[in-house]
N, C-alpha and C positions, 0 to 999 in steps of 0.2 A: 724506731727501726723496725720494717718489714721482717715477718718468722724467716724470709726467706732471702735475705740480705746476703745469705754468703753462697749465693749461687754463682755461678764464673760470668766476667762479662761481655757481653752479645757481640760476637762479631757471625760471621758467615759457618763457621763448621762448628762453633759452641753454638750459635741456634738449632744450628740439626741436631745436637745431640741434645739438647735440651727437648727440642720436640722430643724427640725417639724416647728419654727419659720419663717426659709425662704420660705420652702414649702409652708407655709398660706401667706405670703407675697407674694410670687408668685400668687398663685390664688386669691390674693385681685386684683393684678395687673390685673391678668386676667380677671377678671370677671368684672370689672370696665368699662376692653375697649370693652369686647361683649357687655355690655349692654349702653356704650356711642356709640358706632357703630350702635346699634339696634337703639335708639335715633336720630345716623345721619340719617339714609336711610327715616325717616318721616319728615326732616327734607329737602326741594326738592329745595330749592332756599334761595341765600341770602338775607339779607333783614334790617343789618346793614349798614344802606348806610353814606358819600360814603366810608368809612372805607374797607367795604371787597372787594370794588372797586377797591380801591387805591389798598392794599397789593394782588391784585391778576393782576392789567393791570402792575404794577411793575416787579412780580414772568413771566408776559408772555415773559416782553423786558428782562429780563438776560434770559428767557430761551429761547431767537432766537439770543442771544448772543448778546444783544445791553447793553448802559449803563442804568438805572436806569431811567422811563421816563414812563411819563402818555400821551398819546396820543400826543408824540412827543416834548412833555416840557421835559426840562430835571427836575426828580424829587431829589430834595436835602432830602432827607429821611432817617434819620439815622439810623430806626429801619429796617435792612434789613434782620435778621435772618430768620421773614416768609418766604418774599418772594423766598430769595436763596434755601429753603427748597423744597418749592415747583416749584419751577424753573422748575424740571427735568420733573414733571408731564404734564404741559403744553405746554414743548418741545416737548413729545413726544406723548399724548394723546389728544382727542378730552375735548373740553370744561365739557361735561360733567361728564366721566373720570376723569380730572385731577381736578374736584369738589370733587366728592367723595373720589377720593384718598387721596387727600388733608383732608377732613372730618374725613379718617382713621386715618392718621400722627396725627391730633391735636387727638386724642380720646386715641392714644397710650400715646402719649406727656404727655398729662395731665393725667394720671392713674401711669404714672410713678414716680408723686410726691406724691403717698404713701411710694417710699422706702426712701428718704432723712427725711423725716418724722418719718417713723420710727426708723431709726439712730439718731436720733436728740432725740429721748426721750430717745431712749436705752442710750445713753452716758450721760442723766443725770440720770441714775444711777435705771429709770421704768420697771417695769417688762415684759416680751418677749411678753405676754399675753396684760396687757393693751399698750404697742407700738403700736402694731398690731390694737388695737381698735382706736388709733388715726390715724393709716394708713389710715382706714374705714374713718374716719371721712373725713382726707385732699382729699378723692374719694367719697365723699358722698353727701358733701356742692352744695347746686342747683348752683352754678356757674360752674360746669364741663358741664352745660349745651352752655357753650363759643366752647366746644367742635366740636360744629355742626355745626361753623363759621369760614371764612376763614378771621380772626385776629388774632392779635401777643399775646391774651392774652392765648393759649394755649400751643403757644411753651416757654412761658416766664415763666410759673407758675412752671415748675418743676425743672429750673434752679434757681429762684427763692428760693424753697426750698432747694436745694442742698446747695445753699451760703451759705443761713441761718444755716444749719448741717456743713456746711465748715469753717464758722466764726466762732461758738461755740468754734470747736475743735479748730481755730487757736489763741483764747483769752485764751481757759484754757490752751493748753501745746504749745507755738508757735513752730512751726518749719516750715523751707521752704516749705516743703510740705504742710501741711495744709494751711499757709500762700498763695502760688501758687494755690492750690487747691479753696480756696475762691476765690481771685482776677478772675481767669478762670471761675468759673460758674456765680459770680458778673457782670463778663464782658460781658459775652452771655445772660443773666434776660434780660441785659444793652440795647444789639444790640439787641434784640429783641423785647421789649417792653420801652419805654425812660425813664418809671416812677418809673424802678427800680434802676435808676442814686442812688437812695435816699441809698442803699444797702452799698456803700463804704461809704458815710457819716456816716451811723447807723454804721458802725465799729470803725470806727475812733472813736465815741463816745463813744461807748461800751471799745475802748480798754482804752481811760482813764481813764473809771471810771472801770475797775477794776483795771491797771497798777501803776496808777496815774501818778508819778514823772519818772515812770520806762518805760514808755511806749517806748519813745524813743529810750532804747534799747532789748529791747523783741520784737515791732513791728517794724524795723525800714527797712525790707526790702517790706513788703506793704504800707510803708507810702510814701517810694520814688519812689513805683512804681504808687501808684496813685496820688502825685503832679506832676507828670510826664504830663499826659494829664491832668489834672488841668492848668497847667501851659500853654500847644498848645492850649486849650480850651479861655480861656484868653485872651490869644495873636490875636486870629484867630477873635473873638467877637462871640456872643449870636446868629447874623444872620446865617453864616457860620456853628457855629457848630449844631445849631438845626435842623437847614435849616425847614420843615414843621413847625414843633414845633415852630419857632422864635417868634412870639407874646405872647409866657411866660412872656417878658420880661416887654411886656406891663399892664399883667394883673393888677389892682387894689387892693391893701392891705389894709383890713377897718373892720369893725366891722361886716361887712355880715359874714366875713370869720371864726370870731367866734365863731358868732350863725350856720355857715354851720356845721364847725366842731363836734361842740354840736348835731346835725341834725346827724350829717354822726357815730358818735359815738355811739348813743343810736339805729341806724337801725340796725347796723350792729351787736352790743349784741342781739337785736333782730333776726335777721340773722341767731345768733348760734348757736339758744333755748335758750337763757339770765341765763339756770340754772348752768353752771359753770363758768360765767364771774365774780361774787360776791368773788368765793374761788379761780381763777384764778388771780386775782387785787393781791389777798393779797399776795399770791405766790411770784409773779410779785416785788412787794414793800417791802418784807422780805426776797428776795435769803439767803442761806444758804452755804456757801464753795464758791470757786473760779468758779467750772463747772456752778452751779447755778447762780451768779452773771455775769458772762459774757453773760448767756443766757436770763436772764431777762433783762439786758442793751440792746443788742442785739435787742431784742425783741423789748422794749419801743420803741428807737429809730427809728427801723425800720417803727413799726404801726404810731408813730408820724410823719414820713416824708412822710408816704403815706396819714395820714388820711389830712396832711396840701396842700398838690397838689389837693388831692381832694373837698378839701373846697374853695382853691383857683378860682379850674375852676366851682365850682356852683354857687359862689357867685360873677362870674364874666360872669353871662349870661345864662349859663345851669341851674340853680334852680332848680337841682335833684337831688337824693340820688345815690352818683358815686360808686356802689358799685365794679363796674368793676376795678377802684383803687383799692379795700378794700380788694378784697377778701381773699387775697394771707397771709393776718390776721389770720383768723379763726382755720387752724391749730394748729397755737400757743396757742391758748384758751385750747383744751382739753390737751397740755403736760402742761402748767402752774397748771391745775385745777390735775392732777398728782401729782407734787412738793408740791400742800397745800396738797392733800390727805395722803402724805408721811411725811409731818412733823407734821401731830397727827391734822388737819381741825385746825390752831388756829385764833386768833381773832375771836370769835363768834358776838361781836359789830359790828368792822367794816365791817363784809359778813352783816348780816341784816342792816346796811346804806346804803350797796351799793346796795343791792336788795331794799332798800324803795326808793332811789336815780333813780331805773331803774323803778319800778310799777308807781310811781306817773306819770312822763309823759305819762306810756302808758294808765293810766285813764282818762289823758285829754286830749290826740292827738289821735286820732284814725288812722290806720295806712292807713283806706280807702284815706285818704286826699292826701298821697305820693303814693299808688297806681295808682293815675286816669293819663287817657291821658300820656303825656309825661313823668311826675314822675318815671314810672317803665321803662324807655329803656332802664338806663343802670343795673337794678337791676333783677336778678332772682330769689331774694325771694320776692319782690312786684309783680312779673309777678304771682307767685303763690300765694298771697293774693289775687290779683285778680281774679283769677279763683275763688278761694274758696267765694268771694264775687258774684260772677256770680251765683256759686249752692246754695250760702244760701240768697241770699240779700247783700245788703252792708249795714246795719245797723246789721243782725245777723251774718256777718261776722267779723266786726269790731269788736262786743259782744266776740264774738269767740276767738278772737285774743290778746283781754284783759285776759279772762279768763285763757289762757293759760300761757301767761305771766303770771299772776298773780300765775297761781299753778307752774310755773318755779320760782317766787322767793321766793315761801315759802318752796317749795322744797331747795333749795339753803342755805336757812335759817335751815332748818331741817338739812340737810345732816354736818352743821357745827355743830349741838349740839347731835346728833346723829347717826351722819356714814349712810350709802346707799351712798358710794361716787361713786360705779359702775352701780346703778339706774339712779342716774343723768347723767351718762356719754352713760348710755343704752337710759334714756330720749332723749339727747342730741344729739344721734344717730338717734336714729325714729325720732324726729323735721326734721332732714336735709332732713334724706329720703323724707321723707312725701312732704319738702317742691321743693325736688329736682325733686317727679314725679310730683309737684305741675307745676313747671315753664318746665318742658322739656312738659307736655300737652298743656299748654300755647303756648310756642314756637311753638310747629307742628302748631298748630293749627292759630298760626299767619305765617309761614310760607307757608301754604296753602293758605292761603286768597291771599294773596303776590302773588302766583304764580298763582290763579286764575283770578286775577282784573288787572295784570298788560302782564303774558306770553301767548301763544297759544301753543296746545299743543307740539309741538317741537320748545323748547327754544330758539334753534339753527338757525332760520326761515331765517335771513336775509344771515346767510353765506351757509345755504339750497339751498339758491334761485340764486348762485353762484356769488354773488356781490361782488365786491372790491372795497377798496380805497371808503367805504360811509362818506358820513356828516351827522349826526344826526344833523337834525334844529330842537332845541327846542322852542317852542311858548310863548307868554307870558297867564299864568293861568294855567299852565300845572306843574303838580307835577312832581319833581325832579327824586322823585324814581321811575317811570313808565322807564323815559330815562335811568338810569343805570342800570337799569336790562338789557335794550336792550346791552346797551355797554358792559355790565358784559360777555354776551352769546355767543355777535358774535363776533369774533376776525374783522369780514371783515369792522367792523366804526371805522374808526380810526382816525375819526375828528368830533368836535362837532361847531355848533354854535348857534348864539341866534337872534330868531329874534323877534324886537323888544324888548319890557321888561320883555322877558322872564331872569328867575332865571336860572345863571350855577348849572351844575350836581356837581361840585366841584372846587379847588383855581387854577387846571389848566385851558390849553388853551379851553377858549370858545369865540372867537371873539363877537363882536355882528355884524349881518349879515347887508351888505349892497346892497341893491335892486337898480339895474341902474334906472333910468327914462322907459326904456323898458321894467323893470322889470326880466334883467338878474341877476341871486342870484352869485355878484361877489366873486371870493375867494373860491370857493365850486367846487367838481367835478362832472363827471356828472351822479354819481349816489348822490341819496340821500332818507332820510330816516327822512318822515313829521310827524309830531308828532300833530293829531287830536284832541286833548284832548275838545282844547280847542282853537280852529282855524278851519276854513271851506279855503279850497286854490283848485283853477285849474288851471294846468300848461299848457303851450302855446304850449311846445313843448316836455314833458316827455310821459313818458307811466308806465302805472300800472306796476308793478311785483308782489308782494305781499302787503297782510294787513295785520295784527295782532292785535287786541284789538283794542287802539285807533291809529296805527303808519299803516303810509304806506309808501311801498319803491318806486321808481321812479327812472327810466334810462332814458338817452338822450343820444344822438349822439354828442350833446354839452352841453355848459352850460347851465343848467334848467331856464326857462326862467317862471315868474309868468304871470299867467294873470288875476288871482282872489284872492283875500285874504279877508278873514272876522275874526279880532279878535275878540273873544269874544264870539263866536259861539262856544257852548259844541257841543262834540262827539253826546248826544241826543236830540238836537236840541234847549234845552231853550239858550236864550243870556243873558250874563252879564248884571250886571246892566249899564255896558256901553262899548262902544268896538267904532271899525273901520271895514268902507266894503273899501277896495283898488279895484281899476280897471287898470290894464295897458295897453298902446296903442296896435295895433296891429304892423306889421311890416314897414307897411308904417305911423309910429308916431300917428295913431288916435284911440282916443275913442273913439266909434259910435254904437250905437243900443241900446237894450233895455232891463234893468235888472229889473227883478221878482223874487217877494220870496213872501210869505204867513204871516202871524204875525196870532199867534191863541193861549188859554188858556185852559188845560181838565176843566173840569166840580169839580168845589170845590176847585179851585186854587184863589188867590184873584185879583181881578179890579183893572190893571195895568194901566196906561199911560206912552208911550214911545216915546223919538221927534228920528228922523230920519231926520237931517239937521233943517230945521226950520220946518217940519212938525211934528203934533201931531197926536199921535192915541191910542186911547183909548178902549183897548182891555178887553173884559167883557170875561167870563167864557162862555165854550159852544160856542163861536161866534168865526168865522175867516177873517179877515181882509187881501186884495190881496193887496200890493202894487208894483206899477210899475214908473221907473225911463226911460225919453228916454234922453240918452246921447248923445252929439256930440261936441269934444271936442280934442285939441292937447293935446298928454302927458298923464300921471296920472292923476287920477281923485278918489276923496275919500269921503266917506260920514259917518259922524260919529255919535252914536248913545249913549243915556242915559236915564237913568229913569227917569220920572218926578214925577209920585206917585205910591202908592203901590209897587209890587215887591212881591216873593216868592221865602221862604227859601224851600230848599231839601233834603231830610233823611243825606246826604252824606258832608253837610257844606257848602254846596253852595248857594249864592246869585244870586238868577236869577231876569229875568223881566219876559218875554214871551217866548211863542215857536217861531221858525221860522223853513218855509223849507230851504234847503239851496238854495242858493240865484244861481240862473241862468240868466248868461250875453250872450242876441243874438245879435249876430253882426251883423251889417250893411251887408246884403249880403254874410254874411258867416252861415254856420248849428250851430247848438247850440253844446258847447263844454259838453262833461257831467261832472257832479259835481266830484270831487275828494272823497268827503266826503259826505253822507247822511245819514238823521234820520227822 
């Protein structure tokens, strides 16, 4: 059976209005993708990290024709629909090309799950007019804001719904066709995004609870086609077949998972505008006819496998509202809230429990507490509760956010004992909007910062500067996301390492670096790309190429050889509350001469003391303190440094002690080498 079997049939004034129907479907679609394309172009950099990383260093090795692989690991990654997508783009375009292009695909992508959408309500039985308005909706919800990201969850959402509209129809009339037609777009959600595996289970459930005893013969050619790989799956184990994903396996199952889901259930009502989730429940739990009961199983099922993956991973470390799981939900809400519209609003009880059920926690949780810090990364309608707490405060936002909730569930309540079922559905439309310019302002606007605090004006610098075969050495104290952005840009790093205890950029290859006695950086070639953050280094035998923000590049004729390292030393000069200065020998094995650096406080900073091996010094505000080491020494040579008292915090999170200049070693009869790094 055709997704689109329960369209009315063709006479003379049902084809006008069938045209007139596609035509606004058409221009939903379109209008969706010029204004998510309008959305991308302010959006200048990625900044999911290391996610857009990953599905884009992937999309580079199939498009130079290699297998599947992050900076030379082979990557075991099963969701590989982005990347193939975009393969072609970065075969054949410049980096930042084949971003944007890429930005285009996913903004088409996802504008195209208005039409699965729409067929999905037209075949149970809705009118051409309000389909079209849930079309609006599944294009309207602030998660098309994923749009301007190069993640799977854009190419995943419109196959997604396709299922969903493919299942329907293969529960109510099976035939191989629909039956084919589901498993095919089920399979692509699949390879595309892993967490819509949940897709074929939600069938299988949905088919016996409408089939029951029958199912086995009415479904029995999707059932053998999916214990099929169930069965390879199995066989193969959990490592093999997840491969990225594998530690699912290990996740924890407990009573967080619970309370997440509890957590993850009432944001995402909140999410919808919460005013047709009350008449949408009852819908849901009272189908009517066979079309109806497949789609509400369907449905349950589906929102229940997603809403438990997503409580699994918050309650197993992330401790946030995953709505990037969830979103692929929310459609289903306004065709549900449809089906109660159409059987006369009933249960007027249990719609005012489930709006009393939804208001009360939002009078005692305010929604500021899920917004802050990390709470909103994966969520685009807390990205735009925060903004709106940014223009009114966070206590009159908070205020704000109850209120509305609140006239959403008594709206909800009304609309059951009185009709305005297409106010609330008009409500429920402006919510999205509102909250969707909410979170794409959000986004630029964090996107910008991104590209200002971490790129120089052409992103592209290091493969500018005509370097190959780089090593990014990342530092220890050095944020992650500064390094993947570099690797994001330039095709020419195609190796990373770590030196010292520095944090990798992700679960591939990042050695940790090993420094000879002479301080040759073994394992590395001879360009490389230093990462200043949060490290002061001069090299014995490299030379400058370029700098960008905190990262500079360095060529050698050979392997880059240290001769100065100071961890702990920020890009502007304060030091950690505790670090290491490294010295290494010169050519003929010796350290010898004289290292100088300065120790000093601005004025209004507080009264530090800091040892420097066993010496103390006791740096006051205003004042600057010279000290000098004369070394003569075989080998390495290190001195290590920590706080004793005081310390100063910095607008930025950082724990500092003092400033210092950077630290300059003169050799014994050799010129002073100049610093690598200064502030």
């Amino acid at each position: 059976m055709a997704v689109d079997a329960a369209l009315p049939a063709v006479h003379p004034f049902a084809l006008a209005r069938g045209l007139t129907a596609r035509v606004a479907l058409t221009i939903v679609v379109l209008a969706s993708f010029a204004l998510r394309l309008v959305a991308s172009a302010a959006h200048p950099v990625p900044r999911y990290f290391p996610d857009e990383y990953l599905y884009t260093a992937i999309a580079r090795a199939l498009g130079s024709g290699q297998a599947p692989n992050v900076r030379g690991t082979p990557a075991s990654f099963p969701a590989l629909l982005e990347p193939i997508l975009a393969a072609p783009f970065h075969a054949l375009f410049s980096p930042e090309l084949a971003y944007r292009l890429t930005q285009a695909e996913n903004a088409l992508l996802m504008s195209l799950a208005a039409v699965p959408v729409y067929l999905l309500a037209r075949r149970l039985s809705l009118s051409s007019q309000y389909a079209l308005a849930c079309a609006v909706f599944a294009v309207a919800i602030p998660d098309l804001v994923f749009a301007s990201y190069t993640l799977a969850d854009p190419v995943a959402y419109p196959f997604a719904m396709g299922a969903l509209a493919a299942g329907v129809a293969a529960l109510d009339r099976p035939s191989r066709r629909a039956q084919l037609l589901f498993l095919a777009l089920a399979g692509l959600a699949t390879f595309a995004r892993v967490q819509y595996v949940v897709l074929p289970a939600a069938f299988v459930v949905a088919a016996v609870v409408v089939d029951r005893r029958r199912v086995l013969k009415t479904q029995r050619l999707p059932l053998v086609l999916m214990a099929l790989p169930l069965a390879g799956a199995l066989a193969l184990g959990p490592a093999r077949v997840f491969g990225y994903y594998a530690n699912i396996t290990n996740l924890h199952v407990g009573g967080a998972l619970l309370r997440w889901a509890g957590t993850d259930l009432f944001l995402l009502a909140f999410a919808s505008g919460i005013v047709l989730v009350p008449g949408a429940l009852v819908a849901l739990a009272r189908p009517r006819g066979r079309t109806e009961t497949a789609f509400a199983a369907l449905a349950a099922a589906f929102a229940a496998g997603l809403v438990t993956e997503a409580a699994l991973y918050a309650s197993n470390g992330s401790l946030r509202f995953q709505e990037r799981y969830l979103f692929a939900v929310l459609p289903l809400l306004p065709i549900a809230f449809g089906l109660y519209l159409k059987h006369g609003r009933p249960a007027h009880l249990a719609v005012g429990a489930i709006a009393l059920a939804l208001v009360t926690p939002a009078a005692l949780i305010p929604l500021s507490g899920y917004a802050e810090a990390l709470g909103r990364t994966d969520s685009p309608f807390l990205v735009a509760v925060f903004r709106l707490e940014r223009i009114v405060g966070v206590a009159n936002g908070a205020f704000a956010m109850f209120v509305l909730a609140a006239a959403a569930c008594a709206g909800a309540v009304l609309v059951s004992r009185r009709g305005g079922g297409n106010y609330a559905l008009a409500g429920a439309l402006a919510a999205a909007l509102l909250a969707s310019l909410g979170a794409a302002v959000g986004d630029t606007a964090t996107a910008n910062e991104v590209r200002a605090e971490y790129l120089p004006p052409d992103v592209s610098w290091v493969d500018a500067a005509g370097a190959r075969d780089v090593t990014l050495l990342q530092t220890a104290g050095s944020p992650p996301a500064g390094a993947i952005e570099q690797l994001y840009w330039n095709r020419s790093i195609t190796h990373e390492a770590r030196v010292g205890a520095a944090l990798p950029t992700d679960v591939y290859a990042a050695p940790r670096l090993r420094v000879a006695r002479d301080g040759t950086l073994e394992g590395v070639g001879r360009q490389v790309i230093f990462q200043d953050y949060a490290a002061t280094a001069r090299f014995a035998n490299a030379e400058l190429v370029a700098r960008a923000r905190t990262f500079s590049l360095w060529s050698s004729d050979e392997q880059p050889r240290l001769s100065l390292l100071e961890e702990g030393r920020f890009w502007d000069g304060w030091l950690a509350r505790d670090g290491e200065l490294m010295l290494w020998p010169d050519i003929a094995g010796k350290t010898r001469g004289t290292l100088r650096f300065a120790l000093s406080l601005p004025l209004g900073a507080q009264r530090t003391t800091v040892r420097f091996g066993k010496a103390r010094y006791d740096i006051r505000p205003g004042e600057t303190t010279k000290v000098e080491y004369t070394i003569d020494t075989h080998g390495p040579w290190s001195l290590g440094f920590s706080t004793s008292t005081g310390g100063n915090a910095q607008s930025d999170l950082r724990f500092t002690s003092v400033r210092s200049t950077a630290p300059v070693f003169e050799r014994a009869g050799a010129p002073v080498v100049r610093a690598t790094a200064s502030a």
